[in-house]
N, CA, C and O atoms as CSV, one atom per row, in Angstrom:
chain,resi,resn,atom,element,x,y,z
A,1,UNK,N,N,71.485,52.139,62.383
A,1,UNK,CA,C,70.957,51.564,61.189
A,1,UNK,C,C,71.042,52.529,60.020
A,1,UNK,O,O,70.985,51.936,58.942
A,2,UNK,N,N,71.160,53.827,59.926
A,2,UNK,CA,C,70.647,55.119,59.051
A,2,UNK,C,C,72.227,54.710,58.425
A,2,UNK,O,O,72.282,54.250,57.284
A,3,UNK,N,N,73.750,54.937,59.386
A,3,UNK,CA,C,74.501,54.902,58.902
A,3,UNK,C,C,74.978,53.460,58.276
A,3,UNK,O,O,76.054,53.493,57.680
A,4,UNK,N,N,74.452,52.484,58.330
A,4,UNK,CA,C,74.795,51.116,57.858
A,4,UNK,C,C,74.109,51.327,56.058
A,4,UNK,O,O,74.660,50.889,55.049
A,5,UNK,N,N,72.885,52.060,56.106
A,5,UNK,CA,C,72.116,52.390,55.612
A,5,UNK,C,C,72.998,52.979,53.943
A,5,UNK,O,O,73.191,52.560,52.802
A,6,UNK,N,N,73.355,54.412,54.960
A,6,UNK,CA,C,73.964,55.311,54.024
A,6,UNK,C,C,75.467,54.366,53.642
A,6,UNK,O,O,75.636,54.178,52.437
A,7,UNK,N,N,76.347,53.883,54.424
A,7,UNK,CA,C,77.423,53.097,53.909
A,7,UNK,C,C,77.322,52.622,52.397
A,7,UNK,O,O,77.969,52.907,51.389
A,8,UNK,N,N,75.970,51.565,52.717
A,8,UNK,CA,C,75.770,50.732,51.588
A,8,UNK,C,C,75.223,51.586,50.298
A,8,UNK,O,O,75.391,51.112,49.174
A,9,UNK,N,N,74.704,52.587,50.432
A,9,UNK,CA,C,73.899,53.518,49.436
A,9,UNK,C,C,75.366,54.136,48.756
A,9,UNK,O,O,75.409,54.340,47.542
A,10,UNK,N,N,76.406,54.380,49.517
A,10,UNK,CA,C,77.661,54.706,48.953
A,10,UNK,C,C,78.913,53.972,48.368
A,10,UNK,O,O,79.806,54.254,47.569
A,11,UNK,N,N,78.507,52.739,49.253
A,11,UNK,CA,C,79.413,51.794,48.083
A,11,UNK,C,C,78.891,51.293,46.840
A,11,UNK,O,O,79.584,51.116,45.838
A,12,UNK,N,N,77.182,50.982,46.954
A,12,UNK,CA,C,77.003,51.059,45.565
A,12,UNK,C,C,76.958,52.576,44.857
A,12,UNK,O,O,76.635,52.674,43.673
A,13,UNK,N,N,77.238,53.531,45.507
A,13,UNK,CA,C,77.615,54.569,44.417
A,13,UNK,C,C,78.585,54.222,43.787
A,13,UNK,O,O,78.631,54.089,42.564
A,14,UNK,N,N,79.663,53.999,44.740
A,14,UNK,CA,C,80.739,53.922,43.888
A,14,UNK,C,C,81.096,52.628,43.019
A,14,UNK,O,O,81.593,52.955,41.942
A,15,UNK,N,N,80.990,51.397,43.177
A,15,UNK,CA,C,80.473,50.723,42.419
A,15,UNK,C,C,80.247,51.176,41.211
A,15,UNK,O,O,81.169,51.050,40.406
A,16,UNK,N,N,79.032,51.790,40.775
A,16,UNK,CA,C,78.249,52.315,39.819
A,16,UNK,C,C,79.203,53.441,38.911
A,16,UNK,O,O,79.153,53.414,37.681
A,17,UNK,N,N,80.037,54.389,39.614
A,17,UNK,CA,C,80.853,55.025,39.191
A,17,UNK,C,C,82.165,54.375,38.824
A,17,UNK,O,O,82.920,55.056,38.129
A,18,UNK,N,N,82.627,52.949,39.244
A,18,UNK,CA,C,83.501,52.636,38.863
A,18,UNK,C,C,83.318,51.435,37.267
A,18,UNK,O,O,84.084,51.233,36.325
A,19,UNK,N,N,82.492,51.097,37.472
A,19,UNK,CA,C,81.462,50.352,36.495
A,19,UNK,C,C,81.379,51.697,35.203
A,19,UNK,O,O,82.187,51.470,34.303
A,20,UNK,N,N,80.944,52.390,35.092
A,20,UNK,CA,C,80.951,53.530,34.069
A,20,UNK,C,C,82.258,53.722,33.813
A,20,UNK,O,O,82.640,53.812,32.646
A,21,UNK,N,N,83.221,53.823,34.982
A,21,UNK,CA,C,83.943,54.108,34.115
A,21,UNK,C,C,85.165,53.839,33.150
A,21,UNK,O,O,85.849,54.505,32.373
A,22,UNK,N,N,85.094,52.476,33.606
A,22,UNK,CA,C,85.429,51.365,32.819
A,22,UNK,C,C,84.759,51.017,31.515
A,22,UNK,O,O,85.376,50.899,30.456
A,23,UNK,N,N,83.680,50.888,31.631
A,23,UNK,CA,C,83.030,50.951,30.247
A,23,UNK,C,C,83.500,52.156,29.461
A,23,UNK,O,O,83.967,51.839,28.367
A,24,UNK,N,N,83.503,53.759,29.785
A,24,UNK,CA,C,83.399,54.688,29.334
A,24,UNK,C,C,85.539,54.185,28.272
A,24,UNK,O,O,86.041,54.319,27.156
A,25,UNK,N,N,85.852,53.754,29.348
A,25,UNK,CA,C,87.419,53.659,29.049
A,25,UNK,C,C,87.683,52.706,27.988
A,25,UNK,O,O,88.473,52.904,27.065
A,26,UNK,N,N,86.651,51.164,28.247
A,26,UNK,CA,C,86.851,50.437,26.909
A,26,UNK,C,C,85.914,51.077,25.610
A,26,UNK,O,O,86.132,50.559,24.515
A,27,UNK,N,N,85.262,51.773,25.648
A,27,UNK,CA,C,84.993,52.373,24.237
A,27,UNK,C,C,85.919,53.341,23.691
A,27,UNK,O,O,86.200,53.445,22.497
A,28,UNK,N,N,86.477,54.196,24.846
A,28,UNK,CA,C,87.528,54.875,24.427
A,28,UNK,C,C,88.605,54.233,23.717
A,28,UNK,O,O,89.109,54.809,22.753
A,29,UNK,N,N,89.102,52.848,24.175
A,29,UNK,CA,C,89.967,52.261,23.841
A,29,UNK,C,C,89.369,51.587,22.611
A,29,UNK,O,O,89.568,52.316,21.639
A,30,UNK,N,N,88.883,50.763,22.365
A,30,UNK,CA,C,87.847,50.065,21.086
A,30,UNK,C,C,88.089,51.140,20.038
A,30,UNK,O,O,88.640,50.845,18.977
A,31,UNK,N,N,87.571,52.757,20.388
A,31,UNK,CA,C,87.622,53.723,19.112
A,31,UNK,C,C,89.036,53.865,18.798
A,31,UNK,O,O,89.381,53.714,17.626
A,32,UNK,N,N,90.012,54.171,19.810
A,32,UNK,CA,C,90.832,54.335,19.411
A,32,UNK,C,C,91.949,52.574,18.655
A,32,UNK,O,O,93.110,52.722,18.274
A,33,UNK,N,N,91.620,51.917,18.637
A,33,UNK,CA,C,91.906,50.601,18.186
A,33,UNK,C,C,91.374,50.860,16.608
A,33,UNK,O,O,92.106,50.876,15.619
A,34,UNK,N,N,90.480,50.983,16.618
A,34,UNK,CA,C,90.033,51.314,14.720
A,34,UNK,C,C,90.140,52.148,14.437
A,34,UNK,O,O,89.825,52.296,13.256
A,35,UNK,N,N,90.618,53.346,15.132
A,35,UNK,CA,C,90.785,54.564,14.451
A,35,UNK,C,C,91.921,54.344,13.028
A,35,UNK,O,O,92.966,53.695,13.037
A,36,UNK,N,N,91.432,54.966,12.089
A,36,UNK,CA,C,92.641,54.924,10.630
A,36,UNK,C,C,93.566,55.756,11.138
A,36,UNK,O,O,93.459,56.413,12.173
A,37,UNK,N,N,94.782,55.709,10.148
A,37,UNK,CA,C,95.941,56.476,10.739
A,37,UNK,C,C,95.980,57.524,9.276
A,37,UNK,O,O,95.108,57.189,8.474
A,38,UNK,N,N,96.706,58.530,8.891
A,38,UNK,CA,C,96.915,59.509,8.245
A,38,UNK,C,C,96.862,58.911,6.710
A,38,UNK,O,O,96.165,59.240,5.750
A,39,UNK,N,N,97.855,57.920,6.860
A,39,UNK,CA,C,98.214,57.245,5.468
A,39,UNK,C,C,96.574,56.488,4.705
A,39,UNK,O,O,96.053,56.556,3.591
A,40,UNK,N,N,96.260,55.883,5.852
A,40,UNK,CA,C,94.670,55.641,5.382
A,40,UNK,C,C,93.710,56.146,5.043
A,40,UNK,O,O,93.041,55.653,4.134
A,41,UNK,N,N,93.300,57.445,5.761
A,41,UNK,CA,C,93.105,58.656,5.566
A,41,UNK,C,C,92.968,59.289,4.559
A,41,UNK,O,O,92.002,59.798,3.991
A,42,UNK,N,N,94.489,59.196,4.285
A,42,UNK,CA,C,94.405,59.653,2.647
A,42,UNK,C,C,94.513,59.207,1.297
A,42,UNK,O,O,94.483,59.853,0.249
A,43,UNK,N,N,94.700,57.454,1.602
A,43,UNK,CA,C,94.468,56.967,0.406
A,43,UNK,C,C,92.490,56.786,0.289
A,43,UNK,O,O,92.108,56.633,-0.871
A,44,UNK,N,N,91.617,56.799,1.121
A,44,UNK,CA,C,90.439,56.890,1.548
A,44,UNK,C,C,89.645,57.890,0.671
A,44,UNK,O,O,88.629,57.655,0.018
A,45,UNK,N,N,90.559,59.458,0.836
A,45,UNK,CA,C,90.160,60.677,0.104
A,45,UNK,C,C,90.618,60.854,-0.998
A,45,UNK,O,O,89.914,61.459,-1.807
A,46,UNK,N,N,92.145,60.318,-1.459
A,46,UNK,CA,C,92.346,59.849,-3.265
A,46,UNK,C,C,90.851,58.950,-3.330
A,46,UNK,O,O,89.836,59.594,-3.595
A,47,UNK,N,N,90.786,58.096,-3.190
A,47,UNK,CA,C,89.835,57.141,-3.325
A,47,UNK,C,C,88.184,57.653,-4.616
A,47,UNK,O,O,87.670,57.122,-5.600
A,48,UNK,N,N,87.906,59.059,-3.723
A,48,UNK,CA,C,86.873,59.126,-3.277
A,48,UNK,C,C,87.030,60.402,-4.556
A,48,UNK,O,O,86.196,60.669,-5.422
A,49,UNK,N,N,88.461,61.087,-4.315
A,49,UNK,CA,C,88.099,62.151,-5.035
A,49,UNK,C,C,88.448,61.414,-6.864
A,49,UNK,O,O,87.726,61.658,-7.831
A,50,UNK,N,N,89.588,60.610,-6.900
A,50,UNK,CA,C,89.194,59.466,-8.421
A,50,UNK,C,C,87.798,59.054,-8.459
A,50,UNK,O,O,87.003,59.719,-9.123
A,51,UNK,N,N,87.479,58.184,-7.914
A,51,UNK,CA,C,85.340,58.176,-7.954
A,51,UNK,C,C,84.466,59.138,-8.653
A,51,UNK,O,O,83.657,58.975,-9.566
A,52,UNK,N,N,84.842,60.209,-7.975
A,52,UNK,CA,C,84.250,61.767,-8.647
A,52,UNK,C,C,84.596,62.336,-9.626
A,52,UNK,O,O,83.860,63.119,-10.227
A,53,UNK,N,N,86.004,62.000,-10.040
A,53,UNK,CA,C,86.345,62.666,-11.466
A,53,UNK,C,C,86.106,61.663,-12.354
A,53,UNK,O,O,86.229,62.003,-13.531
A,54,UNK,N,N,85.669,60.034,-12.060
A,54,UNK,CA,C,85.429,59.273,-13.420
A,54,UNK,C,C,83.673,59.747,-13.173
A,54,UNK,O,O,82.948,59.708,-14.167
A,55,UNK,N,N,83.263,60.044,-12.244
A,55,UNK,CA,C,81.262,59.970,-12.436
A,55,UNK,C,C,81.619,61.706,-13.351
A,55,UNK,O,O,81.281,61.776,-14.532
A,56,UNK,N,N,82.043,62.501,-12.921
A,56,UNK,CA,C,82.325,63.548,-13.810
A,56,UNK,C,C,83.263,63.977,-14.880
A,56,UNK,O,O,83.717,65.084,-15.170
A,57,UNK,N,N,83.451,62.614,-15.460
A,57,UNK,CA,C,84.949,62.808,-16.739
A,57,UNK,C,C,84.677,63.767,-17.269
A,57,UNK,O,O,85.398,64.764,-17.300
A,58,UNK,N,N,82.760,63.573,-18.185
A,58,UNK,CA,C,82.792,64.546,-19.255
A,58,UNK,C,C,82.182,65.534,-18.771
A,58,UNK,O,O,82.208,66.369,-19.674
A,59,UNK,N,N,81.772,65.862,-18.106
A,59,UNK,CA,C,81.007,67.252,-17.168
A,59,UNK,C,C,82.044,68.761,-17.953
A,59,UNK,O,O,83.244,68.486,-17.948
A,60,UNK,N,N,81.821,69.772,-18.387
A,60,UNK,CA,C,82.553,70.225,-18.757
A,60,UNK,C,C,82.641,72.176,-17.526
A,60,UNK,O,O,81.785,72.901,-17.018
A,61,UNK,N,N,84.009,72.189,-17.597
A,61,UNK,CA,C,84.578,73.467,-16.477
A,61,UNK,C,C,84.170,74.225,-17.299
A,61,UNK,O,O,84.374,74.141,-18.510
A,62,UNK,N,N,83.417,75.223,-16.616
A,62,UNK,CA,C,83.019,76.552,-17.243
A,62,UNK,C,C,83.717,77.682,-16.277
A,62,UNK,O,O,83.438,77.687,-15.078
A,63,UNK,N,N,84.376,78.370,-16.675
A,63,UNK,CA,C,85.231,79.793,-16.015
A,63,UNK,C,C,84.694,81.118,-16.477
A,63,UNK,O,O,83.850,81.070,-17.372
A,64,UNK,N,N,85.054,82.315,-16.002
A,64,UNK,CA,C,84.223,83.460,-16.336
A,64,UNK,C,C,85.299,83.749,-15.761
A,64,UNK,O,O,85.812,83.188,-14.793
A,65,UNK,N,N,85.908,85.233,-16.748
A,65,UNK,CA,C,86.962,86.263,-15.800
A,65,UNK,C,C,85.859,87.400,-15.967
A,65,UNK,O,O,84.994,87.284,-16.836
A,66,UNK,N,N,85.905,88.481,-15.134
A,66,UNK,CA,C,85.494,89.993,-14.557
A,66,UNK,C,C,86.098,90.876,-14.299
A,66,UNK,O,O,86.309,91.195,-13.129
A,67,UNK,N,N,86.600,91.595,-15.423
A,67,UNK,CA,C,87.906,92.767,-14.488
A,67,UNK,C,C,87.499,93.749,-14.967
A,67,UNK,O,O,87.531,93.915,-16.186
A,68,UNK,N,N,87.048,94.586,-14.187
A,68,UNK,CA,C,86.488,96.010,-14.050
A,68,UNK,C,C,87.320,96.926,-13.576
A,68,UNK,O,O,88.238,96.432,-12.921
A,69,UNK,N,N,87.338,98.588,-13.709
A,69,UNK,CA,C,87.836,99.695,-13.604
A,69,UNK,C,C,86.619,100.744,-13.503
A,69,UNK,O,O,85.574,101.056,-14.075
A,70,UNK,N,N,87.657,101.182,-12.097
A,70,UNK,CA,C,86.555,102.467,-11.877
A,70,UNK,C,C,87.642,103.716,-11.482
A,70,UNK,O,O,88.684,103.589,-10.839
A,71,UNK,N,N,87.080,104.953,-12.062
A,71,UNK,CA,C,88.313,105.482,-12.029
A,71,UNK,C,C,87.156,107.047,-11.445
A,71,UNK,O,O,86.054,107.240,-11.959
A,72,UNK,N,N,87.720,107.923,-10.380
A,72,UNK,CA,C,87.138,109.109,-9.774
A,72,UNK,C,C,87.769,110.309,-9.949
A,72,UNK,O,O,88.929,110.418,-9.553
A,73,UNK,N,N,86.980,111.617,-10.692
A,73,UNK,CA,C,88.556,112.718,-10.655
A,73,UNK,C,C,87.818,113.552,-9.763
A,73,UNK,O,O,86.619,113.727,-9.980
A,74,UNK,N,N,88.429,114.135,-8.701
A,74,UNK,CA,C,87.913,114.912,-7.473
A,74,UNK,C,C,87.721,116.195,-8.061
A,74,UNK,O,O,86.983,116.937,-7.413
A,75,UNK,N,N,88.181,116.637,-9.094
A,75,UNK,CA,C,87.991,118.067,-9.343
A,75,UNK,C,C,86.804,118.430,-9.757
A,75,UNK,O,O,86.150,119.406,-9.391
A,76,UNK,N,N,86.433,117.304,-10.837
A,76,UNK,CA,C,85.254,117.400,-11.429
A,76,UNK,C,C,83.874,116.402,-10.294
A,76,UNK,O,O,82.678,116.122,-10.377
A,77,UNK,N,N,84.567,116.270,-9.707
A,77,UNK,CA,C,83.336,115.167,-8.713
A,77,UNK,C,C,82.832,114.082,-10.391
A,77,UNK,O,O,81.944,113.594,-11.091
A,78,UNK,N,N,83.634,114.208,-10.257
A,78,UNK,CA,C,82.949,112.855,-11.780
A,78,UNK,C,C,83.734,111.033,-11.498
A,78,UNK,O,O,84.853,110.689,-11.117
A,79,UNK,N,N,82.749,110.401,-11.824
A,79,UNK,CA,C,83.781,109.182,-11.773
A,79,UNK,C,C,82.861,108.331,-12.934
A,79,UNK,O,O,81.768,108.649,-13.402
A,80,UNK,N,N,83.879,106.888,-13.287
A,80,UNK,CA,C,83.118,106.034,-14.670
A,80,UNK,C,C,83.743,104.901,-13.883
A,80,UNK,O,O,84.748,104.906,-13.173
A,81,UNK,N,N,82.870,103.897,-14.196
A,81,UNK,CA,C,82.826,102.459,-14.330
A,81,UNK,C,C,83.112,102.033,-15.860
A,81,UNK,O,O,82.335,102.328,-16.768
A,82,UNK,N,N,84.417,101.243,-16.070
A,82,UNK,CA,C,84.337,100.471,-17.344
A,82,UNK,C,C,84.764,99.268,-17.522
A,82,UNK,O,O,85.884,99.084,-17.046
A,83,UNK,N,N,84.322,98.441,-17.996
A,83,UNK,CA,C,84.130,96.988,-18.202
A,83,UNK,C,C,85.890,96.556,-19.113
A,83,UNK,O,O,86.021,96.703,-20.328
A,84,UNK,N,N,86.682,96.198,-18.477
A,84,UNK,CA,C,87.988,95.532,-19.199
A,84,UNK,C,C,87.728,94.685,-19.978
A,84,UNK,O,O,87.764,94.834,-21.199
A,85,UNK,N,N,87.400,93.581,-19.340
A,85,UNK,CA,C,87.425,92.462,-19.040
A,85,UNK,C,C,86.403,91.222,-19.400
A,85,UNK,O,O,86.603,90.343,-18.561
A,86,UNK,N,N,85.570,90.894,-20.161
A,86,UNK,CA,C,84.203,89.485,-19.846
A,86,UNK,C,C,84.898,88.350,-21.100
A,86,UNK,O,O,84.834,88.358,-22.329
A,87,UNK,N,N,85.562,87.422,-20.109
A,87,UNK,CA,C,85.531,86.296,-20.768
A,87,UNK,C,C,85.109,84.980,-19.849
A,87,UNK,O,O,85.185,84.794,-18.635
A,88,UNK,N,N,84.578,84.050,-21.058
A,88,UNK,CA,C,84.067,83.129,-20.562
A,88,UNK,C,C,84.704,82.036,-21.362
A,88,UNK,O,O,85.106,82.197,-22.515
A,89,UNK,N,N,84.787,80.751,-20.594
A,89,UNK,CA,C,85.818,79.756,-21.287
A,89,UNK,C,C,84.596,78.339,-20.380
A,89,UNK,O,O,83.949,78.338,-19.333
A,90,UNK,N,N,84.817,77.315,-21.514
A,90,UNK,CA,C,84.364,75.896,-21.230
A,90,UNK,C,C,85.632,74.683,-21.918
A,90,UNK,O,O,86.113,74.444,-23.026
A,91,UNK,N,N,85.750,74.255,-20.780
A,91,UNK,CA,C,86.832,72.788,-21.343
A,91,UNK,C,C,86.515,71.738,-21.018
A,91,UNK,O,O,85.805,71.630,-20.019
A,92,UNK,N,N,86.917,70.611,-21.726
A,92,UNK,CA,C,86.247,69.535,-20.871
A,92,UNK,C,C,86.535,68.309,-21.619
A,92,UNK,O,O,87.014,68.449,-22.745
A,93,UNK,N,N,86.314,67.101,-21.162
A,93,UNK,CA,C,86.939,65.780,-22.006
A,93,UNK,C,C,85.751,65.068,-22.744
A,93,UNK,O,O,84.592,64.973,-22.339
A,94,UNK,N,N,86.261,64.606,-23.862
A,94,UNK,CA,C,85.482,64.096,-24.787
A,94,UNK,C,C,85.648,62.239,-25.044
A,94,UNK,O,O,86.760,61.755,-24.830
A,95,UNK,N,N,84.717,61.486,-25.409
A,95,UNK,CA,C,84.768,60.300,-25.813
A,95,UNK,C,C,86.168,59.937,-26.594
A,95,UNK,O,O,86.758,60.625,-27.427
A,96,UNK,N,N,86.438,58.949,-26.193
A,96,UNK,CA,C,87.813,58.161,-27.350
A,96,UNK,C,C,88.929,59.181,-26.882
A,96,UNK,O,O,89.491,59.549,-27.914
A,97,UNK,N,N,89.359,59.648,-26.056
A,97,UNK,CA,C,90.399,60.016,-25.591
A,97,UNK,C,C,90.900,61.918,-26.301
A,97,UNK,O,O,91.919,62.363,-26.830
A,98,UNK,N,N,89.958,62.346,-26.036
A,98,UNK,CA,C,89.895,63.281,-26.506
A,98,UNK,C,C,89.170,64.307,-26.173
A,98,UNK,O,O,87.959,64.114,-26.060
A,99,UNK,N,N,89.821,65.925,-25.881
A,99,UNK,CA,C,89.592,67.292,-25.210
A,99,UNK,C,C,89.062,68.387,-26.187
A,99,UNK,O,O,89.326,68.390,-27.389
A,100,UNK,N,N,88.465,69.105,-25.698
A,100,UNK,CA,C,88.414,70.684,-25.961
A,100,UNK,C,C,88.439,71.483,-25.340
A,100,UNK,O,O,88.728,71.186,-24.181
A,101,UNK,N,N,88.191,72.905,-25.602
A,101,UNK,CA,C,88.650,74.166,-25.502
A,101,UNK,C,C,87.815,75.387,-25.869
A,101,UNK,O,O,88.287,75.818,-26.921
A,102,UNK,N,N,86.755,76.165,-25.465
A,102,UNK,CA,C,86.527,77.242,-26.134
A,102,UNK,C,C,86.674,78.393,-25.204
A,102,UNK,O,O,86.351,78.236,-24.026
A,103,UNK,N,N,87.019,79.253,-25.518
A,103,UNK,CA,C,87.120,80.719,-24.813
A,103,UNK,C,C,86.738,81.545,-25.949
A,103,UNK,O,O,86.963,81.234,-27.119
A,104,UNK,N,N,85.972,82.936,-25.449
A,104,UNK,CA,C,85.053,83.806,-26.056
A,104,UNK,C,C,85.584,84.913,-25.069
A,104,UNK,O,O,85.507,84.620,-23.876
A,105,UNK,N,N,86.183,86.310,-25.438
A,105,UNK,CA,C,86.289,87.200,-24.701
A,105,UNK,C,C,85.198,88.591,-25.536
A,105,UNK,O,O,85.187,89.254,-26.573
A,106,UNK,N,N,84.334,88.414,-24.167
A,106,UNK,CA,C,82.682,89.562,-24.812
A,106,UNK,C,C,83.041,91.014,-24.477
A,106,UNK,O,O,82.248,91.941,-24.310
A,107,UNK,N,N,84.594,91.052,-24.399
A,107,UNK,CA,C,84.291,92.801,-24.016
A,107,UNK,C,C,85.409,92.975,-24.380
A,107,UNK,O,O,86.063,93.236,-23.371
A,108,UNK,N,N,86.416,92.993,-25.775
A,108,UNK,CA,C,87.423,94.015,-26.238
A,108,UNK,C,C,87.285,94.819,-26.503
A,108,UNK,O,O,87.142,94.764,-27.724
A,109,UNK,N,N,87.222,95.518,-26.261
A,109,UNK,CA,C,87.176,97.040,-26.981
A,109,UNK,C,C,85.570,97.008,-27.598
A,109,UNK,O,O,85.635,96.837,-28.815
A,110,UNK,N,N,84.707,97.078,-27.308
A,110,UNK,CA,C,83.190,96.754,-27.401
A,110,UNK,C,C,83.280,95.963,-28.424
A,110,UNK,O,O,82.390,96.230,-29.232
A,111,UNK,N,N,84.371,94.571,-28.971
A,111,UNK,CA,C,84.496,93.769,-29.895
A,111,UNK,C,C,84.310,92.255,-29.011
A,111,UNK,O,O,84.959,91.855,-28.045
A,112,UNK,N,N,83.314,91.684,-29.652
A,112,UNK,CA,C,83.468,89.895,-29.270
A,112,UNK,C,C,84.501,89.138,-30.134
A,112,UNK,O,O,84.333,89.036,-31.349
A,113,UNK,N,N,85.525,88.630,-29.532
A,113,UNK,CA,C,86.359,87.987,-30.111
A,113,UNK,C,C,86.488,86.467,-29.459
A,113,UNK,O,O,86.352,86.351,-28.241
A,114,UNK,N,N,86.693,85.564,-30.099
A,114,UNK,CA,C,87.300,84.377,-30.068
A,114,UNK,C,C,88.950,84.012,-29.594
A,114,UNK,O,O,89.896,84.279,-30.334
A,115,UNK,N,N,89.058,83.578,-28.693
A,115,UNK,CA,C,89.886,83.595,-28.242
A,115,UNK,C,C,91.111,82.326,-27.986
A,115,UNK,O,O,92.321,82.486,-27.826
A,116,UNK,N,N,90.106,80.688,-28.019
A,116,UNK,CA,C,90.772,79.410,-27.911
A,116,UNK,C,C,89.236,78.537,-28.269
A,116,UNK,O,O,88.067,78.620,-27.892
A,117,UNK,N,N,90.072,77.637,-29.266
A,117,UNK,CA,C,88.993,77.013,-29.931
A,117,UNK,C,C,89.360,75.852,-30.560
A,117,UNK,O,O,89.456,75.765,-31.784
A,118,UNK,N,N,89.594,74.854,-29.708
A,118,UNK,CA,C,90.206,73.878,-30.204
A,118,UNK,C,C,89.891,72.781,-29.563
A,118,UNK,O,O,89.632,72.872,-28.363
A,119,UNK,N,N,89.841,71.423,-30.264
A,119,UNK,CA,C,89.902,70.367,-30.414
A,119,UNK,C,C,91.093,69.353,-30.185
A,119,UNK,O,O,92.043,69.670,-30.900
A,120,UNK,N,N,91.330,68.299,-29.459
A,120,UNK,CA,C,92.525,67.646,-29.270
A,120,UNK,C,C,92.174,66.158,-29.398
A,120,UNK,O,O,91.144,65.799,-28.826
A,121,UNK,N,N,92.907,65.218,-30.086
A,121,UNK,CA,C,92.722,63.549,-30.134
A,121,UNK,C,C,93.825,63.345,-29.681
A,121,UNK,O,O,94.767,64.106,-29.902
A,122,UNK,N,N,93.933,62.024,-28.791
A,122,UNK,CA,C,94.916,61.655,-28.355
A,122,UNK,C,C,94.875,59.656,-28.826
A,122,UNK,O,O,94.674,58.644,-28.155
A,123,UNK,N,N,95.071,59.819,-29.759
A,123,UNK,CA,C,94.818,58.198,-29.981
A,123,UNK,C,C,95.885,57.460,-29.209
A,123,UNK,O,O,95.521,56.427,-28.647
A,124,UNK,N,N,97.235,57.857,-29.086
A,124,UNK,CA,C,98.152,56.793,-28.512
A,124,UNK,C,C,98.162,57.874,-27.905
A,124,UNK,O,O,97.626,58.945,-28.190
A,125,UNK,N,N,99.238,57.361,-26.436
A,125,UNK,CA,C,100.064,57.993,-25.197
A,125,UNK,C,C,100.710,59.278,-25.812
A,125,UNK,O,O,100.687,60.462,-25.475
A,126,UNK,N,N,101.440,58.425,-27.099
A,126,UNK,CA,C,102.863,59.562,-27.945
A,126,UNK,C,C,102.267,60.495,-29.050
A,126,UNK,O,O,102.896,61.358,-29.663
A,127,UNK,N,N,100.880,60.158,-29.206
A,127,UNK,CA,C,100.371,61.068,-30.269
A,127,UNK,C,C,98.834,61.921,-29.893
A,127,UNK,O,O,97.679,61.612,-29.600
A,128,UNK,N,N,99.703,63.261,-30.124
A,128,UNK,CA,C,98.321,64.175,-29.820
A,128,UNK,C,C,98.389,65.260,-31.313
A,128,UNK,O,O,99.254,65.788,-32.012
A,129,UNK,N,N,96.847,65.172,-31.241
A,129,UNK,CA,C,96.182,65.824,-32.546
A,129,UNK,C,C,95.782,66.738,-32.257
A,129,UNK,O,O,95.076,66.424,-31.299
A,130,UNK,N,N,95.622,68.673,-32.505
A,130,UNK,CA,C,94.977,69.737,-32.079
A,130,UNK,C,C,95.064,70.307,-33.495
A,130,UNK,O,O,95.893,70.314,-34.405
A,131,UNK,N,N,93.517,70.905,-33.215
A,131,UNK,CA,C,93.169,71.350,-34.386
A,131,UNK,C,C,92.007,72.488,-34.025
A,131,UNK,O,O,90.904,72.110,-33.629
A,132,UNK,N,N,92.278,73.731,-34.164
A,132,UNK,CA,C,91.774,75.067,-33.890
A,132,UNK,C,C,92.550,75.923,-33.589
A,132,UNK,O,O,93.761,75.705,-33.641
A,133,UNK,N,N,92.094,76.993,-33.237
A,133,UNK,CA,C,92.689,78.229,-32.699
A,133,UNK,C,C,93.523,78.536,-31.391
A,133,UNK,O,O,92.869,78.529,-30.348
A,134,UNK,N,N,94.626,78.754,-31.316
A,134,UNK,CA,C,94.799,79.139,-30.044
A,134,UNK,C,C,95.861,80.192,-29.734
A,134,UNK,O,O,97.036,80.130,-30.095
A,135,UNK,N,N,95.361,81.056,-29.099
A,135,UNK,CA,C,95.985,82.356,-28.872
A,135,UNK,C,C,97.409,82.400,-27.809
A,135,UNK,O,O,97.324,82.013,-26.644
A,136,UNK,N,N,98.913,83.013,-28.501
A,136,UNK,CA,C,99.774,82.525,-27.724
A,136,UNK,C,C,99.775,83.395,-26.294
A,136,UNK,O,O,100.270,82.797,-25.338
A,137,UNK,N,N,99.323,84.610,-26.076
A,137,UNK,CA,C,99.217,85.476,-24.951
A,137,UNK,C,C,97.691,85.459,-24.399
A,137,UNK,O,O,96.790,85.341,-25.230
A,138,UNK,N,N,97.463,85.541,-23.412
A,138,UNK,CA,C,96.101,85.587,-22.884
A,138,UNK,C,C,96.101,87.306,-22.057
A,138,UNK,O,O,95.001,87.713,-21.685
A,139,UNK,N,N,96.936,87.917,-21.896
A,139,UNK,CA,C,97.287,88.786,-21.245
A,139,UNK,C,C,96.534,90.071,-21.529
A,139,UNK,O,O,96.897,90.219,-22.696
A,140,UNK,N,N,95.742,91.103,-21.286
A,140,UNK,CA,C,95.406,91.982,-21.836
A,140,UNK,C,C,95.723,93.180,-21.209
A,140,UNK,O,O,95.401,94.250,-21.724
């Protein structure tokens, strides 16, 4: 009787294991049935990243450059830190089809200078309007 017992305790094991794992196999299959393919994918993430640049048209990019120099002379055990470099720039799009531009460089030569400062209308496709400053080298 023990082994008639245990028989049956093992075919519904397996049963039970074959039952799982069939199920386990049609979800596998189901996910992979809706899974998107690459092309979807990535019209999904254009999608998403157009979305974000119209909720942020006019939000405006703010940049900062930092270029520093440090220079050590071993003879003298001496060394200096000096500042090249501090500019800061904001651009960004404006109502009615239309941009700007400012850049400010805070550390020439212990001089604040102006650097890009301009204004742009674009009323048609073929016509653009700029009106300010703009420096042809940025290079220092």
């Amino acid at each position: 009787m023990d082994q008639e017992k245990a028989k049956k305790i093992i075919r519904i094991y397996n049963w039970v294991r074959f039952i799982l794992l069939v199920v386990l196999l049609a979800f596998l299959f189901i996910g992979l049935s809706k899974a998107q393919t690459i092309d979807e994918r990535i019209g999904k993430l254009e999608e998403k990243v157009l979305q974000q640049e119209k909720k942020n048209k006019y939000m405006p990019q703010i940049h900062g450059i930092l270029r520093g120099k440090y220079e050590y002379q071993p003879e003298m055990e001496a060394s200096r830190f000096e500042m090249r470099n501090a500019r800061l720039s904001a651009s960004g799009k404006l109502a009615g089809r239309s941009e700007y531009k400012l850049e400010v460089d805070l550390c020439d030569e212990s001089v604040i200078k102006m650097k890009d400062a301009w204004v742009s209308i674009n009323p048609w496709k073929t016509l653009r309007l700029t009106v300010g400053q703009q420096t042809s080298s940025t290079s220092t």
